[in-house]
N, CA, C and O atoms as a MOPAC input file, in Angstrom:
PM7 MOZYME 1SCF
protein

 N   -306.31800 1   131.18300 1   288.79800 1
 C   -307.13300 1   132.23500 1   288.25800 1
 C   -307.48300 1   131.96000 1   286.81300 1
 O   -306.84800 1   131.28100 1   286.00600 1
 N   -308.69700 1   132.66700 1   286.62900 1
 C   -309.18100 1   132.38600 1   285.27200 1
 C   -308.54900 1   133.43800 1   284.04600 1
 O   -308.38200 1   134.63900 1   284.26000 1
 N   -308.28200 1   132.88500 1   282.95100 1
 C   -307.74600 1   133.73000 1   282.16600 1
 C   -308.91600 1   134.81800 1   281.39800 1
 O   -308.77100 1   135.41900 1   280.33400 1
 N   -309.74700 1   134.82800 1   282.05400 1
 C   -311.06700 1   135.55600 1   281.47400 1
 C   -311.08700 1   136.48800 1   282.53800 1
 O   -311.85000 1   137.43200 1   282.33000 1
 N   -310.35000 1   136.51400 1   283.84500 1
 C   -311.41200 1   137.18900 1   284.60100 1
 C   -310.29100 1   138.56500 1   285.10200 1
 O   -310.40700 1   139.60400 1   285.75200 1
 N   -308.99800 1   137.71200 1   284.23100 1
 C   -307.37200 1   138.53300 1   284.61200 1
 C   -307.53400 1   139.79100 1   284.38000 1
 O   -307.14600 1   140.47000 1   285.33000 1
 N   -308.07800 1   140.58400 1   283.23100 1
 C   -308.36700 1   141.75900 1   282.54000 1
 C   -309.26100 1   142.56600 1   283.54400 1
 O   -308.84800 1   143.55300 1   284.15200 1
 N   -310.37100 1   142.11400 1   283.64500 1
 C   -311.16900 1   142.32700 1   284.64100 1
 C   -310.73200 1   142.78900 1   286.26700 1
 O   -311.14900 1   143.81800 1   286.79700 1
 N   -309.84300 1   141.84100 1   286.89900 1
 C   -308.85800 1   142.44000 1   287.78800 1
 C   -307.81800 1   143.65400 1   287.55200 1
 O   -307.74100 1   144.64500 1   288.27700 1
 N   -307.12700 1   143.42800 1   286.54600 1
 C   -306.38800 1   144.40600 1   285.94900 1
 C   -306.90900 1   145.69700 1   285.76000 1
 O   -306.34800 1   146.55800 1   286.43700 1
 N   -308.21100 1   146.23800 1   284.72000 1
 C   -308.77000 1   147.35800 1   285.15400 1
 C   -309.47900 1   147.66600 1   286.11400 1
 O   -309.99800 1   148.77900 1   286.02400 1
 N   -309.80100 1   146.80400 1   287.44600 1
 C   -310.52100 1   147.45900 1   288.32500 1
 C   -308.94500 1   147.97600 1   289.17000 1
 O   -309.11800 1   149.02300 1   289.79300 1
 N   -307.54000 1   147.43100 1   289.27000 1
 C   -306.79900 1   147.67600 1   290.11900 1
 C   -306.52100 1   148.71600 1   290.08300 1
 O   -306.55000 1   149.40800 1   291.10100 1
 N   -306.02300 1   149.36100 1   288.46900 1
 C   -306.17100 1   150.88900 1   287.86100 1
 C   -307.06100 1   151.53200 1   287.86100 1
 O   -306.97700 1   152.73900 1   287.63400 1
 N   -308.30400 1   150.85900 1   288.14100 1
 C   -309.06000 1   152.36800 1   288.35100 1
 C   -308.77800 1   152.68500 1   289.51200 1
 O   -308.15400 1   153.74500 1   289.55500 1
 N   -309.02000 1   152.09700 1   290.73800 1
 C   -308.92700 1   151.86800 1   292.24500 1
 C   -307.74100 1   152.69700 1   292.08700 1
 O   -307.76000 1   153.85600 1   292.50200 1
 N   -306.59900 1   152.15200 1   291.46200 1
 C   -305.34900 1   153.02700 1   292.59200 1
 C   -305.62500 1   154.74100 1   291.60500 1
 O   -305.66400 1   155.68700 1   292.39200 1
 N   -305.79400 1   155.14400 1   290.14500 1
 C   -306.42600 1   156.43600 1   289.83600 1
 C   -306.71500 1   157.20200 1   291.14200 1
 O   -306.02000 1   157.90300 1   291.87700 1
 N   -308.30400 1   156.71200 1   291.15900 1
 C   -309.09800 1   157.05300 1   291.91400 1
 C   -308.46000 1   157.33400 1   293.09300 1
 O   -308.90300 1   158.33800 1   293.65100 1
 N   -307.55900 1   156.76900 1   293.65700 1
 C   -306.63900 1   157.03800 1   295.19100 1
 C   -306.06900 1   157.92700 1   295.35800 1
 O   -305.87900 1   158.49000 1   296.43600 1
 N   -305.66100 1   158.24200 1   294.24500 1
 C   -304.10100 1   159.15000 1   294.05800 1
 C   -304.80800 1   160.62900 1   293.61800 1
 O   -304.44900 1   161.69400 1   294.12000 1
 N   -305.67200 1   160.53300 1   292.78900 1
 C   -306.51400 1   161.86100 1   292.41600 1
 C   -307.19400 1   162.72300 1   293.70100 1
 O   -308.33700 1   163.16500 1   293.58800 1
 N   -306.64100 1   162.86400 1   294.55900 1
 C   -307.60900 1   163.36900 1   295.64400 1
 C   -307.80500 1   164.82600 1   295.01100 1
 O   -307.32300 1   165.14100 1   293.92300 1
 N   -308.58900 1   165.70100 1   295.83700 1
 C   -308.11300 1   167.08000 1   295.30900 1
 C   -307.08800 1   167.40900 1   296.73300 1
 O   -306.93900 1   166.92500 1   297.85500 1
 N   -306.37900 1   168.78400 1   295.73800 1
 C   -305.33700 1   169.34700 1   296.76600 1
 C   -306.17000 1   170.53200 1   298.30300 1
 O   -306.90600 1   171.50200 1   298.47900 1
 N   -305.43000 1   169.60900 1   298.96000 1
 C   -306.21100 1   170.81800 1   300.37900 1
 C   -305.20700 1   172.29200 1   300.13900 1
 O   -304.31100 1   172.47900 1   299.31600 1
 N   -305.81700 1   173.31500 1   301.31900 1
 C   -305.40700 1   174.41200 1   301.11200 1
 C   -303.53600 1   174.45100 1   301.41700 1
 O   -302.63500 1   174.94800 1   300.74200 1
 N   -303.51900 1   173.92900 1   302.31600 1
 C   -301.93000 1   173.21400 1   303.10600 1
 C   -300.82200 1   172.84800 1   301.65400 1
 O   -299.61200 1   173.06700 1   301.68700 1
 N   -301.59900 1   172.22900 1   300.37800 1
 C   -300.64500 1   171.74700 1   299.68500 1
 C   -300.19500 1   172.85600 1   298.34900 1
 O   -299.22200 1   173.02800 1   297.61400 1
 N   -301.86200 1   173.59200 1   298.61500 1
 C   -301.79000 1   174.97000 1   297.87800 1
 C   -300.82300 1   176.05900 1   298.44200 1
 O   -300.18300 1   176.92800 1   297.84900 1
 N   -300.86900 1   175.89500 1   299.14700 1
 C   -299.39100 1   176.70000 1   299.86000 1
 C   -298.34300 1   176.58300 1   299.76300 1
 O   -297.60200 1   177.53400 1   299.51500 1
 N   -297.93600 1   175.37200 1   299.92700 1
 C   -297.32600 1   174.64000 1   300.12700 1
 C   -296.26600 1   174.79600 1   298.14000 1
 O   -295.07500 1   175.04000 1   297.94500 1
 N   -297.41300 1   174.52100 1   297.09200 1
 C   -296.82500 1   174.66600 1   296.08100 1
 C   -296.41900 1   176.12800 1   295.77600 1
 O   -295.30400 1   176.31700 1   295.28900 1
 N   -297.37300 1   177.35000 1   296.06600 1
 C   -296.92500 1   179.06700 1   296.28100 1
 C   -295.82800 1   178.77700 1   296.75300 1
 O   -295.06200 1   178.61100 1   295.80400 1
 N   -295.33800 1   178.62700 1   297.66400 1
 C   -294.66100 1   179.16200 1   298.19600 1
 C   -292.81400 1   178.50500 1   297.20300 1
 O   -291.74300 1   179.07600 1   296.99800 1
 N   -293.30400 1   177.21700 1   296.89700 1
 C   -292.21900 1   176.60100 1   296.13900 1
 C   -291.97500 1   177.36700 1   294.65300 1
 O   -290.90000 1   177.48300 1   294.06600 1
 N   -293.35000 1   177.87300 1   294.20800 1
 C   -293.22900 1   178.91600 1   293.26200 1
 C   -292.19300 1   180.04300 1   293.44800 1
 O   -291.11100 1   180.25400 1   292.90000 1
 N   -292.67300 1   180.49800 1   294.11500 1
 C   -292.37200 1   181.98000 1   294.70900 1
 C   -290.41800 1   181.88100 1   294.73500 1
 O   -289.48800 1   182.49300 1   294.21000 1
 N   -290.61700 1   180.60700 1   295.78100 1
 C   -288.73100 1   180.65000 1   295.39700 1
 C   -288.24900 1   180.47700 1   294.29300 1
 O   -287.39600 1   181.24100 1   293.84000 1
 N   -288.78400 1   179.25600 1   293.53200 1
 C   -288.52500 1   178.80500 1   291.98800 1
 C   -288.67500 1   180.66600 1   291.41600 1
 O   -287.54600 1   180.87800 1   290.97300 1
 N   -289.12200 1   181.39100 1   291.32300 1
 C   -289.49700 1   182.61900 1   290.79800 1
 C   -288.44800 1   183.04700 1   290.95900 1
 O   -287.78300 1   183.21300 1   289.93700 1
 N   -287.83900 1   183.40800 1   292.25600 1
 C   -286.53700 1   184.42800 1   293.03800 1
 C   -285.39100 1   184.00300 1   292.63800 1
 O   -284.36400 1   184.68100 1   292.67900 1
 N   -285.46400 1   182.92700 1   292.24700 1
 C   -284.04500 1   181.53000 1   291.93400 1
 C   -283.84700 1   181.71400 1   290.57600 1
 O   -282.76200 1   181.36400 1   290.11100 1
 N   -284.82000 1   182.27100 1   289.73800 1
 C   -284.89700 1   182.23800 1   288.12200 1
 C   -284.70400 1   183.90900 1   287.75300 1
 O   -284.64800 1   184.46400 1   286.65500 1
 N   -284.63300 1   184.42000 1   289.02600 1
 C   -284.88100 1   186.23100 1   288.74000 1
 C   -282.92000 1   186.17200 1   289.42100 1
 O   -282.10500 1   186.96500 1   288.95100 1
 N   -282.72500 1   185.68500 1   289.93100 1
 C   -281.48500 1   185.53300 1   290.66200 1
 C   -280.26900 1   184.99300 1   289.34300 1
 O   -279.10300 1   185.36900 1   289.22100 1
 N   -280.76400 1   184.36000 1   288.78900 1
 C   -280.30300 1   183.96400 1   287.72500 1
 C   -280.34700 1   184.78700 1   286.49800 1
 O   -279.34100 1   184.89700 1   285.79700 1
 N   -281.38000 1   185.32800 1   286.22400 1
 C   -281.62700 1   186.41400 1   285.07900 1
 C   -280.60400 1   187.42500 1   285.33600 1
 O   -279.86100 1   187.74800 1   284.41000 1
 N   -280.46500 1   188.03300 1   286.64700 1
 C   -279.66000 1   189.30400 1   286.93500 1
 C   -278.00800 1   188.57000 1   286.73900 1
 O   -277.19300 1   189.43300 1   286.41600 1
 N   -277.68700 1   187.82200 1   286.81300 1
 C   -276.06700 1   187.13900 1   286.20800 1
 C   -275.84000 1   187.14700 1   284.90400 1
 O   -274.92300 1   187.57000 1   284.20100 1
 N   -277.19000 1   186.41200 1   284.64100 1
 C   -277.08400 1   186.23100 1   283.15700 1
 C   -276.80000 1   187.83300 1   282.47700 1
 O   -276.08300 1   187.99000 1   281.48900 1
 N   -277.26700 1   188.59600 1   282.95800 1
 C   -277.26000 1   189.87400 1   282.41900 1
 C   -276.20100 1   190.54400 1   282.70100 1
 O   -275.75400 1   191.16500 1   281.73700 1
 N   -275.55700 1   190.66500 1   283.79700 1
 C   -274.17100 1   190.71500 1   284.45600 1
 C   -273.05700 1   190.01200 1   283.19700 1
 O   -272.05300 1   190.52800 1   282.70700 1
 N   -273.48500 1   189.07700 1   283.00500 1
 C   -272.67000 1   187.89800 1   282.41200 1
 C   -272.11300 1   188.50200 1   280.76000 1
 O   -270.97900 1   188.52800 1   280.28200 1
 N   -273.47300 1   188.95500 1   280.17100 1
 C   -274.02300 1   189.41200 1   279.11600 1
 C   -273.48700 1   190.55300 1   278.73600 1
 O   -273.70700 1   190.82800 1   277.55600 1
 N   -272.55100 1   191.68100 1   279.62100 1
 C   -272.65300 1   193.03700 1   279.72500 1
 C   -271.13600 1   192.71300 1   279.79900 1
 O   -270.51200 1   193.34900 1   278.94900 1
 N   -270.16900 1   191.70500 1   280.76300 1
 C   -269.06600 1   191.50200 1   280.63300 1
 C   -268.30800 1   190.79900 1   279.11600 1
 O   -267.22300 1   191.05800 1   278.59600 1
 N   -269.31500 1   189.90100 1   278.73900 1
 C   -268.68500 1   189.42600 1   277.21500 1
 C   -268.95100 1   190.34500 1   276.06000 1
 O   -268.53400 1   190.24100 1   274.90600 1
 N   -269.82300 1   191.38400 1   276.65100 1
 C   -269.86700 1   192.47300 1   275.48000 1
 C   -268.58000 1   193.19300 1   275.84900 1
 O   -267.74100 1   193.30600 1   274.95400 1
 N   -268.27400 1   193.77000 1   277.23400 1
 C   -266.74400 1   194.92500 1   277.24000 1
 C   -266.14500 1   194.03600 1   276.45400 1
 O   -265.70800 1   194.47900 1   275.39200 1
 N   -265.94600 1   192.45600 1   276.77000 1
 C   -264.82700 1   191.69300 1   276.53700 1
 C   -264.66600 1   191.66100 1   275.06600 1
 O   -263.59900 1   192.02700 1   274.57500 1
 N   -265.75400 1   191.20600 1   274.24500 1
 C   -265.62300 1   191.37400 1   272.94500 1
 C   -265.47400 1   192.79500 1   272.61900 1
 O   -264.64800 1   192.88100 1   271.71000 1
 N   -265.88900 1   193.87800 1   272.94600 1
 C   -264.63900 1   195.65300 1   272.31600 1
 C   -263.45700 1   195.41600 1   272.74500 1
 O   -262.55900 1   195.73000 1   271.96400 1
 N   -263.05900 1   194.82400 1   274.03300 1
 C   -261.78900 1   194.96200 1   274.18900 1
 C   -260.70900 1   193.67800 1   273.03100 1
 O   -259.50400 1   193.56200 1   272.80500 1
 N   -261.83500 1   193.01100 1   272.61300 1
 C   -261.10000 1   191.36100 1   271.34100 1
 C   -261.08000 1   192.46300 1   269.77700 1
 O   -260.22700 1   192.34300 1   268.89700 1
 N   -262.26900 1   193.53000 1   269.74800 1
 C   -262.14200 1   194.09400 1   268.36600 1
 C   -260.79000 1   194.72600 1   268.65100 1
 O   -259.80800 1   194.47100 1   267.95500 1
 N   -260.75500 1   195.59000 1   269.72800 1
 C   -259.70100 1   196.44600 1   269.29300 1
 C   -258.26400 1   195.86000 1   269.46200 1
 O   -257.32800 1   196.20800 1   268.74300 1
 N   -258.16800 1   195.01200 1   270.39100 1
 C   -257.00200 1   194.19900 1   270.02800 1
 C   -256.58400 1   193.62600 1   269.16200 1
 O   -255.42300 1   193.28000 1   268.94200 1
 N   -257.93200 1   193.39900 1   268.31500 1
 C   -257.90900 1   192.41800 1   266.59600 1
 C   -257.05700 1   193.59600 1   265.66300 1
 O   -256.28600 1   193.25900 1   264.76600 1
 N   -257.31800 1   194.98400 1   266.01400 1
 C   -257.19000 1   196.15700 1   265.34500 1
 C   -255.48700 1   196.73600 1   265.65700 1
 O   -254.74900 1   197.36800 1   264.90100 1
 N   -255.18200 1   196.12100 1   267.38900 1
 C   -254.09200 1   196.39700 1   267.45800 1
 C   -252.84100 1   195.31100 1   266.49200 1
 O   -251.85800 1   195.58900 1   265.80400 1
 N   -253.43700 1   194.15700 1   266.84800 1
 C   -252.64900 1   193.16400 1   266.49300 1
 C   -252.17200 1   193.02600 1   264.34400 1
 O   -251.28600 1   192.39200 1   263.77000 1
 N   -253.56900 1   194.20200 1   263.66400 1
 C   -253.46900 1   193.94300 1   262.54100 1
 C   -251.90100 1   194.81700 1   262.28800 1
 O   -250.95100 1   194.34900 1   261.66200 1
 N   -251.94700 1   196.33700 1   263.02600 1
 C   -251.55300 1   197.36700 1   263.03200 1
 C   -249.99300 1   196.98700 1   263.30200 1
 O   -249.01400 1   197.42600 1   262.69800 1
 N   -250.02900 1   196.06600 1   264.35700 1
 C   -248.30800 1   195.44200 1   264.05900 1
 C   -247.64700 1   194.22700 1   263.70500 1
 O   -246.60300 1   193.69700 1   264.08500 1
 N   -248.65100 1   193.88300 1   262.76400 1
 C   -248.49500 1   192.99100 1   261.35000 1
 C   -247.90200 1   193.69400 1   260.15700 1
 O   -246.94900 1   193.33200 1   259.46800 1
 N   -248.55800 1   194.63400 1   260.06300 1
 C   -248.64000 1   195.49000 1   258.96600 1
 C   -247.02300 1   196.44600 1   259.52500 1
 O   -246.67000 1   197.22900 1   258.64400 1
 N   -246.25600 1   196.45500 1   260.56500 1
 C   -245.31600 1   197.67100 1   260.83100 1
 C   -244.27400 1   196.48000 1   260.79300 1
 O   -243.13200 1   196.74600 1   260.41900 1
 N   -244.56100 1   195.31200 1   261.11800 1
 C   -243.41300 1   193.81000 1   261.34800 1
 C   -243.43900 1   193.66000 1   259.55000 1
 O   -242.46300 1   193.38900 1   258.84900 1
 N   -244.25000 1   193.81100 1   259.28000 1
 C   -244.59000 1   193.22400 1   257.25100 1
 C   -242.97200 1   194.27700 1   256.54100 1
 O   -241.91400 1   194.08100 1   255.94100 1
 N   -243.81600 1   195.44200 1   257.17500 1
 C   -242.40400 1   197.07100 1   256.69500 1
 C   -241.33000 1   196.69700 1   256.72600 1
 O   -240.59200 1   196.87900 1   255.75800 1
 N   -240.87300 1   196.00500 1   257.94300 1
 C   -239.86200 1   196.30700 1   258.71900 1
 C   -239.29000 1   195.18200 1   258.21700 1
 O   -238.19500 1   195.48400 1   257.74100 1
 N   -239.56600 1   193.81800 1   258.08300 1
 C   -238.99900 1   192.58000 1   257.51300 1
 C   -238.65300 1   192.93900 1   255.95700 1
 O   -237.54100 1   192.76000 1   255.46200 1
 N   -239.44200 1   193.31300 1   255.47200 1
 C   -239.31100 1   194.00000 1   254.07700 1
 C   -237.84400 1   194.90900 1   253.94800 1
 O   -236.94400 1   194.89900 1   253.10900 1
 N   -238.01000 1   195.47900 1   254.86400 1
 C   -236.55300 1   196.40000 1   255.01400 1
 C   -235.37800 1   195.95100 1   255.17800 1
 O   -234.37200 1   196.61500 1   254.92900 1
 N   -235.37200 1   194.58400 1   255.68500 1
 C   -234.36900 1   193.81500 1   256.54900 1
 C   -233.96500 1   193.03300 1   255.36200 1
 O   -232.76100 1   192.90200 1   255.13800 1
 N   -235.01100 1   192.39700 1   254.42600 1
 C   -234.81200 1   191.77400 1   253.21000 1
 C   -233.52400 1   192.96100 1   252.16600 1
 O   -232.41000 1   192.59100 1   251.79300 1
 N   -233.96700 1   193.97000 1   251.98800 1
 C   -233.43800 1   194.44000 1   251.21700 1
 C   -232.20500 1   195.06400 1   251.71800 1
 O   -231.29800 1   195.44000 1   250.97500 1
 N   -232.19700 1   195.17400 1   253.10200 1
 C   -230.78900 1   195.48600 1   253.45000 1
 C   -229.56400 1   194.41600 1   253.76300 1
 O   -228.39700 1   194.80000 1   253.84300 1
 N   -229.93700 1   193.09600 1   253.92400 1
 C   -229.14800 1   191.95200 1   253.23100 1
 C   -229.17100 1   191.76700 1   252.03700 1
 O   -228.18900 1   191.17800 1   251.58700 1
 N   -230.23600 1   192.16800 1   251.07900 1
 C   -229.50700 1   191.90100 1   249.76300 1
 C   -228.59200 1   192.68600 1   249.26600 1
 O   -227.67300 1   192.31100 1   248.53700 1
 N   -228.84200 1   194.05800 1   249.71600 1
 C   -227.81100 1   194.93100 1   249.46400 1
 C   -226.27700 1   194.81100 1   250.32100 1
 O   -225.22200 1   195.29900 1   249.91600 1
 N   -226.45600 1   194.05600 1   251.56100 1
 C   -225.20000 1   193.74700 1   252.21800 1
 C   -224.49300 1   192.81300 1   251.53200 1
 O   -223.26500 1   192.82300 1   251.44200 1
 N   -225.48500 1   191.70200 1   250.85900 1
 C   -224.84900 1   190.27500 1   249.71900 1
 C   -224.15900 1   190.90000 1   248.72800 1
 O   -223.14300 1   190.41400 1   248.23100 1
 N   -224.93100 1   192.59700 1   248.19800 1
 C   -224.38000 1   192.45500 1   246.79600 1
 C   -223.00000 1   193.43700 1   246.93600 1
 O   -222.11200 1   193.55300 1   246.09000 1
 N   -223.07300 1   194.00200 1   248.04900 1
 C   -221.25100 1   194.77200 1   248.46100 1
 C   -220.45700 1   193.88400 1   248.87500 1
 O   -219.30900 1   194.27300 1   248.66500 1
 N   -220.47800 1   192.73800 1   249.42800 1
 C   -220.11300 1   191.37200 1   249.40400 1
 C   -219.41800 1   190.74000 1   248.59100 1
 O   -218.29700 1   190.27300 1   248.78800 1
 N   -220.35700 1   190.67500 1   247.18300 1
 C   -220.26200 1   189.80300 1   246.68900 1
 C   -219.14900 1   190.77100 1   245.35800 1
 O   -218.37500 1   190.22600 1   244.57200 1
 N   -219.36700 1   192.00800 1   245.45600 1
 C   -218.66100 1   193.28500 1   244.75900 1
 C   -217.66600 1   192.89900 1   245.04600 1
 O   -216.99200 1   192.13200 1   244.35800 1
 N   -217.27500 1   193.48300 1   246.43700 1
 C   -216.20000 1   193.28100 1   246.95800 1
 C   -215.39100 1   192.12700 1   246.72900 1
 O   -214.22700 1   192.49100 1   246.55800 1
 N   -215.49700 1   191.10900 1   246.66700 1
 C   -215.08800 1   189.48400 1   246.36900 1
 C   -214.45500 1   189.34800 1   245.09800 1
 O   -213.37500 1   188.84000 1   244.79700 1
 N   -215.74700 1   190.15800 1   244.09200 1
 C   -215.19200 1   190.14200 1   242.71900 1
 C   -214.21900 1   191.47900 1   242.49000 1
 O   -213.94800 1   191.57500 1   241.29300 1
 N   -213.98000 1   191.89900 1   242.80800 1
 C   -213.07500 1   193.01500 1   242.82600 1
 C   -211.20100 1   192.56200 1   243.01500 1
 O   -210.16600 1   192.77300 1   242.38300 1
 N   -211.64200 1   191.78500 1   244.38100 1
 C   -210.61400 1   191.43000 1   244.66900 1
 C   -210.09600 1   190.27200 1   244.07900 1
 O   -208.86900 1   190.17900 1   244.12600 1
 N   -210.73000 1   189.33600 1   243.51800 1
 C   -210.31200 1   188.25200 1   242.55700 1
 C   -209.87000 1   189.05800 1   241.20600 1
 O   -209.09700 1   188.41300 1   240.49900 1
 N   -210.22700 1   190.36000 1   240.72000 1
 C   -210.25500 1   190.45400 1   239.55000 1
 C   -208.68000 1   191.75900 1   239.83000 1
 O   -208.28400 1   192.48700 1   238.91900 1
 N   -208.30900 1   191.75100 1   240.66900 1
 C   -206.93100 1   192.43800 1   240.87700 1
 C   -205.82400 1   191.59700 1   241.41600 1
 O   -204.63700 1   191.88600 1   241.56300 1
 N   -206.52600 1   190.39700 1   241.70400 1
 C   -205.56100 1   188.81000 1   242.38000 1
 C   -205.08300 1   188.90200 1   240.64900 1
 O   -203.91300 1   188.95000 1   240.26900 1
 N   -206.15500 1   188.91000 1   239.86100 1
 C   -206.20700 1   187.97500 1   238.44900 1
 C   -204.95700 1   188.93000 1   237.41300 1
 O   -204.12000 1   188.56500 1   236.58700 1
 N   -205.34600 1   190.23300 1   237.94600 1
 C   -204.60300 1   191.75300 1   237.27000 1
 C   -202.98100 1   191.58000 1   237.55700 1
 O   -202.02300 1   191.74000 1   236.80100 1
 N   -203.06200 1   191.13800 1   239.13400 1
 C   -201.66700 1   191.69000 1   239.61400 1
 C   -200.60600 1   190.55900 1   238.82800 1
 O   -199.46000 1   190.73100 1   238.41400 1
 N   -201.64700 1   189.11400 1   238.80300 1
 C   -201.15900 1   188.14700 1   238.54300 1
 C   -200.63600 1   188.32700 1   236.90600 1
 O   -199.43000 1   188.24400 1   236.67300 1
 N   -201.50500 1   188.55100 1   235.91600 1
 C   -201.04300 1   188.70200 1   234.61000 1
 C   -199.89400 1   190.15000 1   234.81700 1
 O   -199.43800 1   190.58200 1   233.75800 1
 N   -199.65200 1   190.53700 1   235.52300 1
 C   -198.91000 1   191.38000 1   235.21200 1
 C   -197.40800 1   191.13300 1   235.77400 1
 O   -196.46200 1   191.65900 1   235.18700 1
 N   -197.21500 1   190.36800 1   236.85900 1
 C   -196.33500 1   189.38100 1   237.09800 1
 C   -196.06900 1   189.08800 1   235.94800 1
 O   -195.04000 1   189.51200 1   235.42300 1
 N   -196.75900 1   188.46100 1   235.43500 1
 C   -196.65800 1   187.43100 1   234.40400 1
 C   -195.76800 1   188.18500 1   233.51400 1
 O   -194.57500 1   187.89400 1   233.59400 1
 N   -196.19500 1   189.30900 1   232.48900 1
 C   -196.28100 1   190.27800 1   231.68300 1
 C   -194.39500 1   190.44100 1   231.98600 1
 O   -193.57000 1   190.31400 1   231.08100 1
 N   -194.04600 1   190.73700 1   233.43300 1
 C   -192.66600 1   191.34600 1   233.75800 1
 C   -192.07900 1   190.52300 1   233.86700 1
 O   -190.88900 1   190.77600 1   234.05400 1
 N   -192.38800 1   189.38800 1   233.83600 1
 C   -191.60200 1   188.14200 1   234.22400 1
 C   -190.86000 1   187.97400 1   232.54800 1
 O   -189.63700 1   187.90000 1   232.43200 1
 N   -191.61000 1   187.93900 1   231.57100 1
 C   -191.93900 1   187.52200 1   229.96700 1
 C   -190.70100 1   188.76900 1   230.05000 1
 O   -189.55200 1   188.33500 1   230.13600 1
 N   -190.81400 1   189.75400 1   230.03600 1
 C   -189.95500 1   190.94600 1   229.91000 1
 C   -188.58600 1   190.65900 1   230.55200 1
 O   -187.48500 1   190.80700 1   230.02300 1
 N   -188.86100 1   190.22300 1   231.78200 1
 C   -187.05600 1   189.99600 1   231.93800 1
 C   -186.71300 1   188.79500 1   231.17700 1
 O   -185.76400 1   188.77200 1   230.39400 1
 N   -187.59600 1   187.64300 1   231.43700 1
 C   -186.95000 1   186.76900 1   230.02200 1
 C   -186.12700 1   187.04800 1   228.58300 1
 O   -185.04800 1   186.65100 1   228.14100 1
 N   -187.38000 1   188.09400 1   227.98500 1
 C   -186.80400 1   188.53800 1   226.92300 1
 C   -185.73600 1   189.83700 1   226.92200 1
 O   -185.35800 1   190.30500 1   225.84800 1
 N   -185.42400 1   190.21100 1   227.79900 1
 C   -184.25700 1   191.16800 1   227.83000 1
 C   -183.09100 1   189.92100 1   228.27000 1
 O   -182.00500 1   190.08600 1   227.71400 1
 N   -183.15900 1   188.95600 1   228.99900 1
 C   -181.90300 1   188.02900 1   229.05200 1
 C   -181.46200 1   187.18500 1   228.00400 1
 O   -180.40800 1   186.61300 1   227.72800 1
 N   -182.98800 1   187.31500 1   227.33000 1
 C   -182.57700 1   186.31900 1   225.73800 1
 C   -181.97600 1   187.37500 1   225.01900 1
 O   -181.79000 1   187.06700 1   223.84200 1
 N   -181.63800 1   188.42100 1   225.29400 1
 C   -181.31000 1   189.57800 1   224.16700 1
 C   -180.18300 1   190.11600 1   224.57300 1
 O   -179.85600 1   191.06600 1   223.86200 1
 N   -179.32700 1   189.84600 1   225.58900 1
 C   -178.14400 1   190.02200 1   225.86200 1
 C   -176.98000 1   188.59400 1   226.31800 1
 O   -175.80000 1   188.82100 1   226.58500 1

């Protein structure tokens, strides 16, 4: 083949097959697409009514997420009290504790100098007789 005449083949093949494929549509294919409408239509209306279904459930769902957001602040805020309370009633348990401890070291320390004190006393009454 000639390299002049290649082009020439080339657009007559495209027009030819165009021209083939362009028929017009008979009444059969006009129907044929209605009717594929019509379901495509029912299939997209079938879908709309879920979506809306769908739409109406994530709305309850989100009042029922606020007010749980509302419950959940409400016993943050009563756990916040209550830990708070718990704090200060171990420190106050540490510091009767820690009272107590020093109390008793400081009458260990009392009873002890006073031992001491009577001990010094009978000494010095045996040095004196």
């Amino acid at each position: 083949m000639n390299l002049k005449r290649m082009p020439f083949w080339f657009i007559l093949f495209f027009s030819l097959s165009i021209t083939a494929s362009a028929q017009q549509a008979t009444k059969a294919d006009i129907e044929a697409l209605a009717t594929k409408v019509s379901s495509i239509e029912k299939t997209v209306n079938k879908i709309d009514q879920r979506l809306i279904t769908v739409e109406k459930t994530v709305n309850d769902m989100d009042k029922r997420l606020i007010s749980l957001e509302i419950i959940v602040k409400e016993m943050d805020k009563r756990i916040t009290v209550r830990i708070n309370v718990l704090f200060w009633a171990m420190g106050t348990l540490i510091g009767v504790v820690l009272a107590t401890i020093t109390l008793q070291v400081l009458g260990f320390l009392q009873s002890k100098r006073e031992r001491a004190e009577i001990q010094q006393q009978i000494r010095d009454q045996r040095a004196e007789t």
